[in-house]
C-alpha positions in Angstrom: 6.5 12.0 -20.1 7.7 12.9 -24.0 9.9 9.5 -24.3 6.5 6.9 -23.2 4.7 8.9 -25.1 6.9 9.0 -28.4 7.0 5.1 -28.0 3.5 4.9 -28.3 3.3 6.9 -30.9 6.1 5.3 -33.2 4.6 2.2 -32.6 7.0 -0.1 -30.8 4.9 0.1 -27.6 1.6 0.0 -26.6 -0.3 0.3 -23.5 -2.3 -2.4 -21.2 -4.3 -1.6 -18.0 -4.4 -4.1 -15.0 -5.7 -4.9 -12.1 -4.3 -5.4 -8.6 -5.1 -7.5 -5.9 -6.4 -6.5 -3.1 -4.2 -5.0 -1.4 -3.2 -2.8 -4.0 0.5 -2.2 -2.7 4.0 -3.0 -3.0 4.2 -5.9 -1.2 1.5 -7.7 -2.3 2.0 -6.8 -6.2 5.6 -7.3 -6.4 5.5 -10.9 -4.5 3.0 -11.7 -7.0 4.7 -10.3 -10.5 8.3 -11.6 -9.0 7.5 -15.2 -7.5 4.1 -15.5 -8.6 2.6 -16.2 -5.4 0.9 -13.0 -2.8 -1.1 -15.5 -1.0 -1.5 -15.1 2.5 -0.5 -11.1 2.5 -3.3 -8.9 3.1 -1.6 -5.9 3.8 1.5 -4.0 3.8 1.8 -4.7 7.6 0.1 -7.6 9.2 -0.3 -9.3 12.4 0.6 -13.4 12.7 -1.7 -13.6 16.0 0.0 -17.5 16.5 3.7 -15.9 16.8 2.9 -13.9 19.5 1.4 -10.7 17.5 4.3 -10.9 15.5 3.3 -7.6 13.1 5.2 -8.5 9.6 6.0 -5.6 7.5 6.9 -5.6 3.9 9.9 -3.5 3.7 11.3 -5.3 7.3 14.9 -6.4 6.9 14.1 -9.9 9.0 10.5 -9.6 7.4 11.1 -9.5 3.8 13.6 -12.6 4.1 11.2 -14.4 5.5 8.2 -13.4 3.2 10.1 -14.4 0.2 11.4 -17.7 1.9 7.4 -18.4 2.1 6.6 -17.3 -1.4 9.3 -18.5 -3.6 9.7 -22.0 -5.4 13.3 -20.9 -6.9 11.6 -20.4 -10.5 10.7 -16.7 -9.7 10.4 -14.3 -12.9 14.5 -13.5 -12.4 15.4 -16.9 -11.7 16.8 -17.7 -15.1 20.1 -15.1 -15.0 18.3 -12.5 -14.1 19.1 -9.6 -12.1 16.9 -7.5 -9.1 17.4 -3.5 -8.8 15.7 -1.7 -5.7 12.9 -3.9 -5.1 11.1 -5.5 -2.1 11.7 -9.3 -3.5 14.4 -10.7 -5.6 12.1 -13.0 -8.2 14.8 -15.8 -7.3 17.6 -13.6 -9.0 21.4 -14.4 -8.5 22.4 -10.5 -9.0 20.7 -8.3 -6.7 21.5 -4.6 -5.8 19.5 -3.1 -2.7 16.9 -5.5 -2.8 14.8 -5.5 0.6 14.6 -9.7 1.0 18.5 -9.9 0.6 20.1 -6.9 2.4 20.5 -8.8 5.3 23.3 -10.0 3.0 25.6 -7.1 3.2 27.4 -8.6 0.1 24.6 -8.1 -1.9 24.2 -4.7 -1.0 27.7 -3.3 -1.0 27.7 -4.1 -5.0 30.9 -3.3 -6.7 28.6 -1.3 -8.8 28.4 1.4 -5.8 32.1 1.7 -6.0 32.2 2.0 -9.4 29.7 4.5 -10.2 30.7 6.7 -6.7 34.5 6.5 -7.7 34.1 8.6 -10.9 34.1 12.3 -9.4 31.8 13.6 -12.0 28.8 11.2 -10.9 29.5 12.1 -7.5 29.6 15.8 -7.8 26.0 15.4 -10.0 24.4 13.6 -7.3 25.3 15.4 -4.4 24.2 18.8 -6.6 20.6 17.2 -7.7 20.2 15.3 -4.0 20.2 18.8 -2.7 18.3 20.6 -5.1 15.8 18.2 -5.3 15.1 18.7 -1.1 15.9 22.3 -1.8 12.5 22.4 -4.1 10.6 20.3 -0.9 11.0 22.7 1.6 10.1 25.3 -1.8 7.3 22.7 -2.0 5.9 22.7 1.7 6.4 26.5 1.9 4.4 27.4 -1.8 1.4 25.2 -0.2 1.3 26.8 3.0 1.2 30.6 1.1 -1.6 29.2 -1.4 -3.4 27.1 1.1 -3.4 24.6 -1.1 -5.5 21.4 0.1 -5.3 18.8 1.0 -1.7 19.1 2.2 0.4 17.2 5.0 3.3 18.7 7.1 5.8 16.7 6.2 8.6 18.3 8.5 12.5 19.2 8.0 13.7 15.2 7.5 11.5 14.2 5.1 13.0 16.5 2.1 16.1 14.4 2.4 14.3 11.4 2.2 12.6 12.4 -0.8 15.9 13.1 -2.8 17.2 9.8 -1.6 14.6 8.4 -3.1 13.7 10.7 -6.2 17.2 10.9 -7.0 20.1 8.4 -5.2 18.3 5.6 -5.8 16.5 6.7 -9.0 20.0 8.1 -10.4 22.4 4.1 -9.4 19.0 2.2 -10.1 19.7 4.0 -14.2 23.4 3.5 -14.0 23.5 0.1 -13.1 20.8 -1.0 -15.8 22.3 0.8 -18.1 26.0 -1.3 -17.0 23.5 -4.6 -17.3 22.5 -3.0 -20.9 25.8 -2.6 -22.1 27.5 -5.6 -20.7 24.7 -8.2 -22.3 25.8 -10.6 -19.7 21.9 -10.3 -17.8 18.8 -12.0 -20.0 16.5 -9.9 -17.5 16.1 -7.6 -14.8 13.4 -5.7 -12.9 14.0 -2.3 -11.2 12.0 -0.4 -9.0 11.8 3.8 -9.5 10.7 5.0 -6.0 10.1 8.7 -6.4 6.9 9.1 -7.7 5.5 7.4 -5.5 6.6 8.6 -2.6 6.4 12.1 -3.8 2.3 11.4 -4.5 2.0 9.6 -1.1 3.0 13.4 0.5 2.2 15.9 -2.1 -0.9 14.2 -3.9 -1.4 12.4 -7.7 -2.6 15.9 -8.7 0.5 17.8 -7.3 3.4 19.9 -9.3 5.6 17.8 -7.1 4.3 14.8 -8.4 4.4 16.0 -12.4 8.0 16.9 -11.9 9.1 13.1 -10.6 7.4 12.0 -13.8 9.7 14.4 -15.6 12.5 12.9 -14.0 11.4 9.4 -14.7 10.7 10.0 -17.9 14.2 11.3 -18.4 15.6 7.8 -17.4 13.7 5.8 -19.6 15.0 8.1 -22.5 18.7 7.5 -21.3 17.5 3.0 -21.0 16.4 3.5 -24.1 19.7 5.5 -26.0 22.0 2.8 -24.1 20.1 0.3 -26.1 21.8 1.2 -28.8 24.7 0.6 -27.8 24.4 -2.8 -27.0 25.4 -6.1 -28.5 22.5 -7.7 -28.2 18.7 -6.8 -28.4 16.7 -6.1 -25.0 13.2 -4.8 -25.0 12.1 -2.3 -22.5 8.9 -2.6 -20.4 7.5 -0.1 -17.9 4.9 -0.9 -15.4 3.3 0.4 -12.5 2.6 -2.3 -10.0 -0.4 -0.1 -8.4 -1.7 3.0 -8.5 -2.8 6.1 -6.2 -6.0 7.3 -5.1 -5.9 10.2 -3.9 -8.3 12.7 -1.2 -7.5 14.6 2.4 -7.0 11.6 4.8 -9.6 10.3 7.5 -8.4 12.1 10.4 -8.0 15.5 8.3 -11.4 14.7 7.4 -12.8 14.0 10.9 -10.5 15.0 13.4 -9.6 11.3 14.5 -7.6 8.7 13.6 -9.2 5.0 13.1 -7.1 3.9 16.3 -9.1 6.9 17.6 -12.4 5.7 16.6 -11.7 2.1 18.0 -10.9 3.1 21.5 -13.9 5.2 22.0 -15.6 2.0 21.0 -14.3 -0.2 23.5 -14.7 -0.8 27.2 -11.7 1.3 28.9 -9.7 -1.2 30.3 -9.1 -2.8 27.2 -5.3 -2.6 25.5 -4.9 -1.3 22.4 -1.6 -0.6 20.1 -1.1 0.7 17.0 0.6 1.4 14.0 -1.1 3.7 11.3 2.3 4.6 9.1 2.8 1.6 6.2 2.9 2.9 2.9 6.2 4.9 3.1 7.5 2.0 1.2 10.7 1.3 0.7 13.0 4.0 0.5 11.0 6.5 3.4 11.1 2.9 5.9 14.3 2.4 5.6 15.1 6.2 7.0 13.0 6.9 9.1 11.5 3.4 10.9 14.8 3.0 12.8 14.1 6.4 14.9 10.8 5.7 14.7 11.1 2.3 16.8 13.6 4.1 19.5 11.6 6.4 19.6 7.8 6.0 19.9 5.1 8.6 19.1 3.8 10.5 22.5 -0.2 10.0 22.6 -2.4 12.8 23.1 -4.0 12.7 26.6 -7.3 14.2 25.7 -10.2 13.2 25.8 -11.6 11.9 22.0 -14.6 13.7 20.6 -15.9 12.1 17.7 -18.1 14.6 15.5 -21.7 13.9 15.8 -21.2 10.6 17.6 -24.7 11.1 18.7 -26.7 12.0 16.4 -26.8 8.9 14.1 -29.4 8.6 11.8 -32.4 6.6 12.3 -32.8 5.6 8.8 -29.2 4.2 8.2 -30.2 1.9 11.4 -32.5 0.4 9.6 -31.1 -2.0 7.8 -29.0 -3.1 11.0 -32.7 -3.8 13.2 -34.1 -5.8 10.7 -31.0 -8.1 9.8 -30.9 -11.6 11.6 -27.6 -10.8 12.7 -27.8 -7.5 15.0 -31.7 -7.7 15.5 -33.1 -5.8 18.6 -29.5 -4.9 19.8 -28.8 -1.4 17.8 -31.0 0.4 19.5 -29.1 -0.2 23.4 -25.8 0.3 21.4 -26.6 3.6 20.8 -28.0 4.7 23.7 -24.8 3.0 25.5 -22.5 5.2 23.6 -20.0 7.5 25.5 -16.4 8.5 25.0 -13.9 6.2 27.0 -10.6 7.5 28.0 -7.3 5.9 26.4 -5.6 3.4 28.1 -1.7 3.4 28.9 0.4 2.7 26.1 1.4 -0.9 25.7 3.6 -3.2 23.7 2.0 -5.0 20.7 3.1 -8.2 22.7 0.3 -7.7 25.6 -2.2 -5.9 23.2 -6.0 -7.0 23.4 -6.1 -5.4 20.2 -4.2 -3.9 17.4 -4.6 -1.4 15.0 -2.7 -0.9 11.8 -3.5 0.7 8.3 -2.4 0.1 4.9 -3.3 3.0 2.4 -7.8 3.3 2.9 -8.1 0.0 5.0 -7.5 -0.6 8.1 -6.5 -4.1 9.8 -7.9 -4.6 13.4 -7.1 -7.8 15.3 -8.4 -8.7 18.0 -5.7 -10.8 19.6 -7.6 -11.9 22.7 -8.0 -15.3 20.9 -5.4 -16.4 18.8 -7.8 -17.7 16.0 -9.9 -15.5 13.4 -13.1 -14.4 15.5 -16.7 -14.7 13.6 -18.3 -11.6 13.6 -20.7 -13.0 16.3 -17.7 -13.6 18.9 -17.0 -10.0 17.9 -20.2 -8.8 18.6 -20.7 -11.1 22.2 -17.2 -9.8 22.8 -17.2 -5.8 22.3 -21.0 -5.2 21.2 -20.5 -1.3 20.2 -17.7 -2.3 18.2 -19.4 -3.1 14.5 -22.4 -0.7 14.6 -19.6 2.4 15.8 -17.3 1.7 12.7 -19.8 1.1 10.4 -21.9 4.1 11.4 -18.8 6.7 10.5 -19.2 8.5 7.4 -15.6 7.9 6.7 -16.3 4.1 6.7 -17.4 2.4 3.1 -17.8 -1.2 4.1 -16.0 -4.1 6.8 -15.8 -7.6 6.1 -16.0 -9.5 8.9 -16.5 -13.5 8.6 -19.9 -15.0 10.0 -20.2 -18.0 11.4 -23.2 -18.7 9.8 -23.6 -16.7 6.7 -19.9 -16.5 5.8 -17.7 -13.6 4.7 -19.9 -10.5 5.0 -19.5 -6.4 3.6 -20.9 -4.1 6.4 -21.9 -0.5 5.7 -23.7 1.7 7.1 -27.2 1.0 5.5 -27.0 -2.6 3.7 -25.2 -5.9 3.9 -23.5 -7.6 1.4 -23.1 -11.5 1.9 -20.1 -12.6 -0.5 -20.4 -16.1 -0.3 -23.9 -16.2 -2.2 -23.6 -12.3 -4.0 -26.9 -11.2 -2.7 -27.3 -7.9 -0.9 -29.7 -7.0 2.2 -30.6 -3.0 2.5 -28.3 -1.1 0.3 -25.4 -2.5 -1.0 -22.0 -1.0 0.5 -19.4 -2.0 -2.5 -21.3 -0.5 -4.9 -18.7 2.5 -5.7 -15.4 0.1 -5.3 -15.5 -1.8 -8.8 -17.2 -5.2 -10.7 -14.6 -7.6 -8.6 -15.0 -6.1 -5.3 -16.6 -9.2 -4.3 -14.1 -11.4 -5.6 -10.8 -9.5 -4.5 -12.4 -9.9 -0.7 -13.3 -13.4 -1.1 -9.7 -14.3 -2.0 -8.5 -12.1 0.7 -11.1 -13.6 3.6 -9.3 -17.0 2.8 -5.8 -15.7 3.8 -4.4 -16.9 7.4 -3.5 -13.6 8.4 -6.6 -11.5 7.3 -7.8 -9.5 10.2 -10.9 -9.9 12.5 -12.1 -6.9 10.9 -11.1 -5.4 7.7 -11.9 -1.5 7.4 -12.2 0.2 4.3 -12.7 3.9 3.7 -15.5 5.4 1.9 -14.6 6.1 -2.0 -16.4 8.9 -4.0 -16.3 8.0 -7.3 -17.1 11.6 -8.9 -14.0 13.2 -7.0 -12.0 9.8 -7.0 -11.3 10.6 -3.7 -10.8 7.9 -0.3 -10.0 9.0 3.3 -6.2 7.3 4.1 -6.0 6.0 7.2 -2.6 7.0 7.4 -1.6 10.3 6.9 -0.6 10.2 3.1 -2.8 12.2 0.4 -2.3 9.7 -2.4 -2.6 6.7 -0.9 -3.1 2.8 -1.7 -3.5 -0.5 0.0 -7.2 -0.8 0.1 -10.2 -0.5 -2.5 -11.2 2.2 -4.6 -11.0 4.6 -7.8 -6.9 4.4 -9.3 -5.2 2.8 -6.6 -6.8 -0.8 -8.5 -5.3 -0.2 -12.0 -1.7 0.1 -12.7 -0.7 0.1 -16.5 2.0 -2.1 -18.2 3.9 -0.5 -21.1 5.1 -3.2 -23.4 6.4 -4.3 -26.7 3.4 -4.0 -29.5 4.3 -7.6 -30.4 2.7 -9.0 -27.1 -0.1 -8.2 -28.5 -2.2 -7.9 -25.4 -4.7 -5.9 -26.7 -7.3 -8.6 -25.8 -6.4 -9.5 -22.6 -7.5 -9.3 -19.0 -5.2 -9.3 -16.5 -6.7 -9.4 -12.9 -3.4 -9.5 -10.4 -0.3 -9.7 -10.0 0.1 -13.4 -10.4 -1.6 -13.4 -13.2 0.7 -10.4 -14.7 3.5 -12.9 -13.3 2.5 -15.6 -15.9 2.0 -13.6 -18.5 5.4 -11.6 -18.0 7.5 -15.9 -17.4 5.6 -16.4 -20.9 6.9 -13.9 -23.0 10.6 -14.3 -21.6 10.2 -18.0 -22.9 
């Protein structure tokens, strides 16, 4: 990226890490840094157990209106004539273009903009040639890893080219244009645009890919171009580039282990008991918008087979340990085990007349347990669905849960040690030991949300590879804890001077960004 990097080194910029909340994705960061309030999302999807297992999605066209209704005060960071460019939330902007809380509003999203920049045959002709070059070097892409057996690698299947040029260069190439418009015309004090491709490049192809390299090019490209139109304009405007997450990335869980975490929940479970799931979130906007519409006519067909999960039964003794001796699940390990065997899968059913639900954001996985309408304690859990806990935990692919005790509080499960956040002490060995120095405090914040689950899953992280297993079948992935998905950057003017500063979250990065536009 030669035009960041020459602004660094000329001086006018400089570079800040951050750190997201958890969870470290779209929805949560940009309802933070737009309205300064992510409170009460812990996910990218989520179920609201009181509204009939209602599963809220980010990037839903009735969902995001209603997020936003629940976040904003009207003094969001665009609130003060500012303007909103392919994002999830609007900031409280008057001038929005493809922006997911307002597209119910087909004004807002049939711009005159569109017409403008599609009128001029040149820009069309451009497109059309780079939308199809671009899927031209996917299906280049998906056949180069196949011949190379490069790893770890998803099949990503004839559509999906098409949605990556849609998003790598249709949206990338009008999101440019009409900044550029808002550049020239001086009329807009500020705006905040979302760049899609990267990310959804990395999500397919990895954070280590060529793919992924050449999106950076192409971003890097349209900075350059932001930054020439400055120049023509007749008043100053100051560019800033941030991320508002990262990627970690690492083969996902069910490449890793043969099974998905739905998988590994219904072999837990008595057999009568219904479970639906959803293990496809972080698609984010552009992908969603494509392909959830086919996806909802048209539901996945379930393998019939029987689930074998790999060495089910021949758990170690010594990571039991910790689990006999711990007041909680004293005495009771032991018959689990023993207990164990491989139940078949139940029909399919509606999330509506689930007993449980399964969804997955990135690494963690949300399971809800939507017998009860309230947040079970982890000792209804256990009463209810005793293998439940000890078969999650017990998975290699599994760093920690956090469930919420009745007596002890919120609690971090692994597979050999107990951490109890309320108090910070640790029983055994501690399971958040890899996943960073606020660990404890990002899932304190999120145990206090109304819609966290009964039990929140995260994936193992190895911190030498900087690797995590997605729950969802995405290579770079985010949404949970652990290694680069946590810390974003923020590219700024030198004179913020934030050399000095710690910014934990995205409401935090909301303040700090509301101050400087002062």
């Amino acid at each position: 990226m030669p035009t960041l990097k020459s602004w660094l080194i000329r001086g006018s910029h400089d570079v800040t890490g951050w750190e997201t909340d958890l969870s470290s994705q779209t929805g949560a960061s940009q309802a933070g840094i737009l309205h300064g309030n992510n409170h009460n999302i812990p996910a990218f999807r989520w179920v609201e157990k009181q509204n009939n297992n209602k599963i809220m999605v980010s990037t839903g066209l009735n969902d995001a209106s209603i997020i936003e209704e629940r976040i904003s005060d009207g003094k969001g960071l665009l609130s003060s004539n500012g303007a909103s460019r392919s994002n999830l939330f609007s900031g409280d902007a008057g001038d929005v273009i493809f922006t997911y809380s307002k597209l119910k509003d087909l004004r807002m999203f049939y711009n005159k903009t569109w017409y403008y920049f599609y009128s001029n045959p040149s820009n069309f002709s451009r497109i059309v040639i780079l939308f199809f070059w671009e899927a031209i070097l996917e299906f280049k892409s998906q056949l180069t890893h196949t011949l190379r057996n490069i790893k770890p690698r998803l099949r990503r299947g004839f559509v999906y080219p098409f949605v990556r040029a849609g998003a790598a260069v249709f949206l990338r190439e009008i999101t440019t244009y009409t900044l550029i418009g808002d550049i020239i015309n001086g009329k807009v004090d500020v705006a905040y645009v979302t760049y899609l491709g990267y990310d959804e490049i990395a999500h397919h192809s990895g954070t280590r890919d060529d793919d992924a390299f050449h999106a950076l090019k192409g971003l890097d490209k349209q900075f350059e171009r932001l930054d020439q139109a400055k120049e023509y304009a007749f008043r100053p405007y100051y560019l800033v580039v941030q991320s508002d997450h990262g990627q970690t990335n690492g083969a996902t869980f069910k490449q890793r282990y043969g099974l998905t975490l739905d998988d590994l929940v219904r072999s837990l479970m008595p057999s009568h008991i219904n479970i639906y799931s959803k293990l496809s979130s972080n698609e984010d906007h552009f992908g969603q918008a494509i392909t959830e519409p086919g996806k909802d006519a048209k539901r996945y067909l379930r393998d019939k087979k029987d689930i074998v999960l790999k060495n089910s039964r021949q758990l170690r003794v010594n990571t039991l340990k910790t689990f006999k001796e711990s007041p909680l699940v004293k005495g009771k390990l032991a018959d689990y085990i023993k207990n164990y065997k491989v139940k078949e899968r139940p029909e399919k059913v509606s999330k509506e007349n689930a007993d449980v639900i399964v969804l997955a954001s990135g690494n963690m996985g949300l399971i809800y347990l939507t017998e009860l309408k309230n947040r079970l304690f982890y000792e209804e859990i256990n009463e209810l669905y005793p293998d439940l806990i000890p078969g999650i935990v017990q998975h290699e692919g599994v760093g920690f849960i956090m469930v919420h005790s009745s007596k002890y509080g919120p609690l971090a499960i692994g597979g050999e040690g107990i951490h109890y956040l309320g108090d910070d002490t640790v029983e055994g060995k501690d399971p958040l030991v890899n996943f960073g120095s606020r660990t404890v405090e990002h899932l304190m914040r999120t145990d206090n949300f109304e819609y966290t689950p009964d039990i929140l899953v995260n994936s193992f992280y190895d911190s030498e590879k900087d690797e995590a297993a997605a729950f969802e079948e995405l290579i770079g992935s985010h949404g949970g804890l652990g290694g680069e998905q946590s810390h974003p950057f923020l590219i700024h003017p030198i004179e913020w001077n934030l050399n000095n500063v710690e910014i934990i979250g995205a409401e935090e990065l909301h303040r700090i960004l509301k101050s400087k536009l002062n």
